[in-house]
N, C-alpha and C positions, 0 to 999 in steps of 0.2 A: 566356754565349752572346754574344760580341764581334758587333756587326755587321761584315758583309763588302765587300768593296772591291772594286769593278766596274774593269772597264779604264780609265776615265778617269783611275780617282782617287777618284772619288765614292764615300761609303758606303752599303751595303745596307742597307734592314730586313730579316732574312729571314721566314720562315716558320720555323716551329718546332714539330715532330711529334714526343713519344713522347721527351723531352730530345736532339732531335738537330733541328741547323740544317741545311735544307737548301740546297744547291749555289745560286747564279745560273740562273737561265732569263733571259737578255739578252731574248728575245722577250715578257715576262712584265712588264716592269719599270712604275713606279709613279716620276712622278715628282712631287718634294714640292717645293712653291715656297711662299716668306712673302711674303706680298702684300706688307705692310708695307716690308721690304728689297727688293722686286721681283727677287727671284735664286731661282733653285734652289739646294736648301739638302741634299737628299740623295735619294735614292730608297728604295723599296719594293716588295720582290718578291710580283709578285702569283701568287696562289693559283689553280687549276683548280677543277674538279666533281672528280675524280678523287685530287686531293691533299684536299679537303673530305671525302670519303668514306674516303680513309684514317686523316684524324685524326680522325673520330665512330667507327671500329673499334679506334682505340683507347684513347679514351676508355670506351668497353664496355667494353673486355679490364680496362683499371687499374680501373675502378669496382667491380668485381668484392674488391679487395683495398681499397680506399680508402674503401668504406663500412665496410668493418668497425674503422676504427679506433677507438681513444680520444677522445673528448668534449676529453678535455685533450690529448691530442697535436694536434688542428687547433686549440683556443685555442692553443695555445701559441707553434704557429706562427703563426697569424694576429698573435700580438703583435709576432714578431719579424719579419713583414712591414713592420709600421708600424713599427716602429725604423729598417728598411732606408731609408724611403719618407724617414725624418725626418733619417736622415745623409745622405741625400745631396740634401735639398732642393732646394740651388743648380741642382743638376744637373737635375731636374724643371720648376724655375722658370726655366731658358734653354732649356729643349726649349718648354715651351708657351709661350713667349712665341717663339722660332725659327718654329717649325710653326703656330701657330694668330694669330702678331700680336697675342697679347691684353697686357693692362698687368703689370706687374710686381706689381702688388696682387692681381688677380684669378687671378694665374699662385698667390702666394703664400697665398693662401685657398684655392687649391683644393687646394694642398699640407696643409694644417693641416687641413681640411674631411676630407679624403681617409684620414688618418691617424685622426680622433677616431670615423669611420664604421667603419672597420676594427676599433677597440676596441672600441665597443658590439658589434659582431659579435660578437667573441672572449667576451664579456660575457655574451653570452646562451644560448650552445651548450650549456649542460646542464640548464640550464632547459629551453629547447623542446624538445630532443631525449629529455624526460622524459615517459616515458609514464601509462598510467593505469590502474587497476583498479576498472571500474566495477561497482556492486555485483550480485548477481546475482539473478532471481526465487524464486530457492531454495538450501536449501543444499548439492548435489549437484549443481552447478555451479557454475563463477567465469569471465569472462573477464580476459583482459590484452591491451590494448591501446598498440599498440606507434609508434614516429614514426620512421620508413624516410625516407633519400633517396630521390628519386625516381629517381634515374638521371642519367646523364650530360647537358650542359644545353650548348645555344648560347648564346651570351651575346654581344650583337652593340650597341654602343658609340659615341658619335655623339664630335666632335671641339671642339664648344660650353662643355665642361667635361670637360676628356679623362681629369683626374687622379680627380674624386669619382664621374663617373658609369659608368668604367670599374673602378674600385675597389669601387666598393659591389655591380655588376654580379658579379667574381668571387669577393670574398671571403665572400658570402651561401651561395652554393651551395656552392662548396670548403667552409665553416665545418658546413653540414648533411649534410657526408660524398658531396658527389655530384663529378663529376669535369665539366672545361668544356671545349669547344671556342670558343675568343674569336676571333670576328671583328672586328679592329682596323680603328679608319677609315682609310681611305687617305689623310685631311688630317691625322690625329695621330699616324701609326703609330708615327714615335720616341719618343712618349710611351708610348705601352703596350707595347711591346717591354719601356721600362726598369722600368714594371708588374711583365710579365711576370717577368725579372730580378730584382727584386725578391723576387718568390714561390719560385722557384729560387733562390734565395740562402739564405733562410730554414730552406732544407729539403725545400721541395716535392718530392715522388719523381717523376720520369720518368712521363710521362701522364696524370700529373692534369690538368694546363693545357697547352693545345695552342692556339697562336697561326697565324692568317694573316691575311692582309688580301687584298681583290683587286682589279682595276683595275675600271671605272665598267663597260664593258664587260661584264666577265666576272661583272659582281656576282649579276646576277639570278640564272643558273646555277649560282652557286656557294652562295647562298644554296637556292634550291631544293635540291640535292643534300644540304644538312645538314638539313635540315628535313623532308626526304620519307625521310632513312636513320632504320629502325628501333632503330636504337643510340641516336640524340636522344631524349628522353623530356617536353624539356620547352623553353621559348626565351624566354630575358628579351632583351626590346628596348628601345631608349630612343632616338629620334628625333623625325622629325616624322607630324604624321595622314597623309603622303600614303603616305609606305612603311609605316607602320604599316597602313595599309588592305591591303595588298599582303601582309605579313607575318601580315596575322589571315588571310587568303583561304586561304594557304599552310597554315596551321595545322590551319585547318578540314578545309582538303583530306585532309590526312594526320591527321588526330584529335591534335592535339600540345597541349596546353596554353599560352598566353603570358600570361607578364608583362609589360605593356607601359605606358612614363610617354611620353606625346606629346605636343605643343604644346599650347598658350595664347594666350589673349588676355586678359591680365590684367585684372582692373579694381580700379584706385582709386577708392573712393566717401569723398568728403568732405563731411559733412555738417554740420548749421549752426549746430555750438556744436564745431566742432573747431578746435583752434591751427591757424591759417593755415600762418604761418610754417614752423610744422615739417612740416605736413604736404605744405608746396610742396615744403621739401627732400628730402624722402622721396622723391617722387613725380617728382624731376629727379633723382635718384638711379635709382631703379628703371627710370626709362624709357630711360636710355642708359648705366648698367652693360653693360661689354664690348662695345661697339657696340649696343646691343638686343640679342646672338645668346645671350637666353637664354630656354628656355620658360615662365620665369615671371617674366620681362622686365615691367614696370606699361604695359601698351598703352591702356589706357582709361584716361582721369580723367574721373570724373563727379562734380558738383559742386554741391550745390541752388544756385538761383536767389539765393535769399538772400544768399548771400556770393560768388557770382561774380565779382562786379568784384574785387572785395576779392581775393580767391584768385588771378584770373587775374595782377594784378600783383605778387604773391609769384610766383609761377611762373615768371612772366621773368626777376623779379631772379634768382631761384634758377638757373635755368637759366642764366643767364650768367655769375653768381658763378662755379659749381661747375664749370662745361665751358665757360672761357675757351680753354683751348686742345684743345676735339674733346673727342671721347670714344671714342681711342683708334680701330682701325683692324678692317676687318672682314676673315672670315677669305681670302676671295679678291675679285674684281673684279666677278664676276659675281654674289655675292650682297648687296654696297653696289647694286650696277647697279641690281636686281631693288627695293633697297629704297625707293632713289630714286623708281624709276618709280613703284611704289603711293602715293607721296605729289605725287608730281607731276600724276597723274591725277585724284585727288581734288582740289589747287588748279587746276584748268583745269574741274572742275565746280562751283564757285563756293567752296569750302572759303578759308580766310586762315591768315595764321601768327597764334600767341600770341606763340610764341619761335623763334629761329633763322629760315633761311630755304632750307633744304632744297639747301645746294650743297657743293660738293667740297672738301674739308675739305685742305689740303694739296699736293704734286705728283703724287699716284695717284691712280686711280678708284677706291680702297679704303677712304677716309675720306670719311665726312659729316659735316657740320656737326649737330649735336643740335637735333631739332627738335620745336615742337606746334604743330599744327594744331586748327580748329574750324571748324564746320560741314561735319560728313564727315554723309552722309547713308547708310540702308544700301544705296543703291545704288553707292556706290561700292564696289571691290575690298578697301581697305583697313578697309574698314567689320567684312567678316566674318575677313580673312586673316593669318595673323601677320606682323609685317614682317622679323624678323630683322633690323630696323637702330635708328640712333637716333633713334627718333620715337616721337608718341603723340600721340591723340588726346582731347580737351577735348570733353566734351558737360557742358549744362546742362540739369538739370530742376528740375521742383517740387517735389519733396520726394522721403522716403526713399523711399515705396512707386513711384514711377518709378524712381527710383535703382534699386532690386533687379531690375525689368522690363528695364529696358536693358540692366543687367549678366549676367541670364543670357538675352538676347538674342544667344545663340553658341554655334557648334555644340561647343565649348570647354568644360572643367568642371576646370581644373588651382589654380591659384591667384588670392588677391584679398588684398585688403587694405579697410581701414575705417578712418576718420580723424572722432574724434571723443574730446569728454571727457567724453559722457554714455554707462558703461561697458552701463546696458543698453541706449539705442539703437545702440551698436554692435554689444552680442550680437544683438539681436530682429533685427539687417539680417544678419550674418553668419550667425545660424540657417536665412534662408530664400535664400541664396545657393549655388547649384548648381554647388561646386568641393570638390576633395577636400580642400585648406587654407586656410582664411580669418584675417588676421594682424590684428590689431588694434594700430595704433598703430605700426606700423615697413613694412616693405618686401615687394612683393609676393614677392621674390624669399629669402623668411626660412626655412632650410633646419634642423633639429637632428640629429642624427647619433641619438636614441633617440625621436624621434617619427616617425610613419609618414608617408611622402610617394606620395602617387601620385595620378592622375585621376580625373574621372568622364566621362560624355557623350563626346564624342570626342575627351578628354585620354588617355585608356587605362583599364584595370583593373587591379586589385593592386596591393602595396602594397611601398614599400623602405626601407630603415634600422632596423638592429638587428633584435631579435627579428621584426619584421613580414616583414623579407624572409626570415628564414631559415623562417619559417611555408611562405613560397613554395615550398619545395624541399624540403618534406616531405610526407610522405605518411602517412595512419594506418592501421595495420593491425591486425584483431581477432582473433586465436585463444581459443577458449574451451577449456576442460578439464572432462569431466564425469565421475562417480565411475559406473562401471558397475556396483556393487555397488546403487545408490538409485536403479534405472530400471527397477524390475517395473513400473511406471505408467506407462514412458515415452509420450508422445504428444504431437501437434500441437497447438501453441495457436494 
């Protein structure tokens, strides 16, 4: 499904219902600009309620044929998804770096990430999809217990890491036999188009995966209309808490189920027999990876008393060693702007730098300088909010048991990290730290493609990668069988 080409010249994303692209609406259009280059780079045709509504009917209709398949006809394809994904990499890794301005590393990790997430998928489908036979009170009965898709799913995709978290989004429920309606972001659409493509290439049949995206405007409504259609059974989301709050409201409304992974405010805790050194570079690492635009980005370092001098001058050098030149570009103007200001705000209420100096990084308003801060108090904004840019903030305390109070001191429960070399005071902190992954010794941002990633508190619920998300997108059902020759006694227990 070639993208299409508007009057100008300019390419289409389109929309994609049922294995058919459909036409241009000029009045509809989505346009895609790279901050980074400052040009528009192509557009995307945006989606109605009406067009939302026809691709949840027919996600129904195919679901209908598409649960009943083979365990190993969806691994099978799922593999030759990731093959697809892995020839044409190049092509992957100059879309997201085109569309979202991120570095060629982290375009290229998300390629690799994206593909090893797909496999454990395919890995685990006969497993989970394996039912049970639990035993029975007697023996003139037996049930059998069965693991059903739930039904057809939205699956709606943020632009931050467009490759792993749009991939692991479809190929979890397409793998437990359910059929998707994908709402592509309108900052990465070319990215999941060639997703999309991808799965269609493979083999995917006509309605399993049904693609749109839609302009800012029209989102609410189009959102609503998939979420309120009785055809939708279930809705994995992965953004931030603000439309996440907005997306559970919706939920509620309509009785829908969600899985949803939402932001973060990281916290690095280093404590006072931990390697400095490394733990500075971890922690200049983690705090401005891809601008900061990621939700388990290291936004906090907290650091006992003890070794704070010591610490805070690894951090700088670290910091200026590692991002001499930026760290890289955010993905528009208006969310560097947005970054800027929450740290600007805080240094005008008494706060200082560690490192950097919180300015424009370059000839756009789209690059910051990498920065940390200290003395942010919780009345500042940046105290409780994620910043989505490069910065982080530096508190000191007295020991571990502050250290844990400050760190789940956020309405936040996504990821942390612990920087130490005495292994049980870093489990005994990471036991009573209120996130659904706590990493010991490396980055807050430490992903595996067969362990379970997801939030708590107002990071989200449920859980993704490998067998954990295909859990998601199943459903158990119990028929029992009883011998009516062994029921003269029948009766109620």
């Amino acid at each position: 499904m070639p993208l299409l080409k508007h009057t100008d010249g300019m390419n289409v994303v389109p929309i994609y219902v049922d294995g058919k692209t459909l036409p241009i609406d000029p009045t509809r259009l989505i346009t895609v600009r790279s901050a980074h280059e400052q040009r528009d780079i192509h557009y995307a045709q945006g989606a109605t309620a009406e067009i939302a509504r026809d691709a949840a009917a027919v996600a129904y209709r195919t679901f209908k044929d598409w649960r009943n398949t083979t365990y190993h006809f969806r691994r099978d394809l799922l593999l030759r998804v990731a093959q697809n994904i892995e020839t044409r990499s190049d092509n992957f890794i100059a879309l997201q770096r085109q569309e979202t301005s991120c570095a060629e590393s982290w375009a290229r990790f998300n390629v690799g990430l994206a593909c090893r997430a797909i496999r454990e998928i395919a890995s685990q489908i006969s497993a989970e999809c394996t039912g049970e036979l639990p035993p029975g009170e007697n023996n003139a009965s037996f049930c059998m217990v069965f693991k059903e898709a739930v039904g057809p799913v939205l699956a709606i995709a943020p632009w931050n890491a467009s490759m792993v978290l749009a991939t692991r989004a479809l190929a979890a429920p397409i793998g437990a036999g359910c059929t998707v309606v994908f709402k592509a972001s309108e900052l990465s659409p070319g990215v999941h188009h060639a997703l999309l493509e991808a799965f269609v290439e493979a083999g995917l049949p006509n309605g399993v995966l049904n693609q749109l995206q839609a302009r800012r405007e029209d989102s609410s409504a189009v959102t609503e209309a998939l979420i309120a259609d009785p055809a939708i059974r279930k809705v994995e989301f992965t953004g931030s808490a603000t439309v996440g709050a907005i997306i559970g409201q919706l939920a509620s409304k309509y009785l829908k189920p969600v899985l949803m992974e939402l932001g973060g405010k990281a916290p690095a805790i280093v404590l006072k027999d931990a390697d400095l050194e490394r733990a500075a570079q971890l922690c200049a690492i983690g705090a401005f990876l891809h601008h900061g635009q990621i939700c388990m980005s290291t936004e906090r370092i907290i650091v006992v008393r003890e070794v704070a001098d010591e610490f805070s001058v690894a951090l700088k050098k670290a910091v200026e060693r590692q991002h001499a030149e930026g760290a890289g570009s955010a993905v528009s103007i208006g969310v560097a702007k947005r970054a800027h200001s929450l740290v600007g705000e805080a240094m005008k209420n008494g706060a200082t730098f560690v490192a950097g100096s919180n300015q424009w990084n370059g000839s756009t308003d789209a690059s910051l300088e990498p920065t940390v801060i200290t003395g942010v108090t919780s009345k500042d904004t940046i105290y409780n909010e994620e910043t989505f840019g490069p910065s982080a903030t530096l508190y000191v305390v007295e020991n571990e048991d502050e250290a844990v109070k400050l760190a789940n001191d956020t309405a936040y429960g996504l990821n942390a990290a612990v920087h130490s070399k005495d292994m049980f005071a870093a489990l005994r902190v990471a036991r009573q730290l209120e996130c659904g992954q706590v990493h010991i010794g490396t980055l807050t941002e430490y992903d595996e493609a067969a362990a379970p990633i997801g939030g708590v508190k107002g990071s989200g619920w449920g859980r993704n990668n490998g067998k954990y998300a295909l859990r998601e997108f199943l459903v158990t059902k119990t028929i029992s069988f009883h011998d009516p020759a062994a029921q003269a006694g029948f009766g109620v227990h």
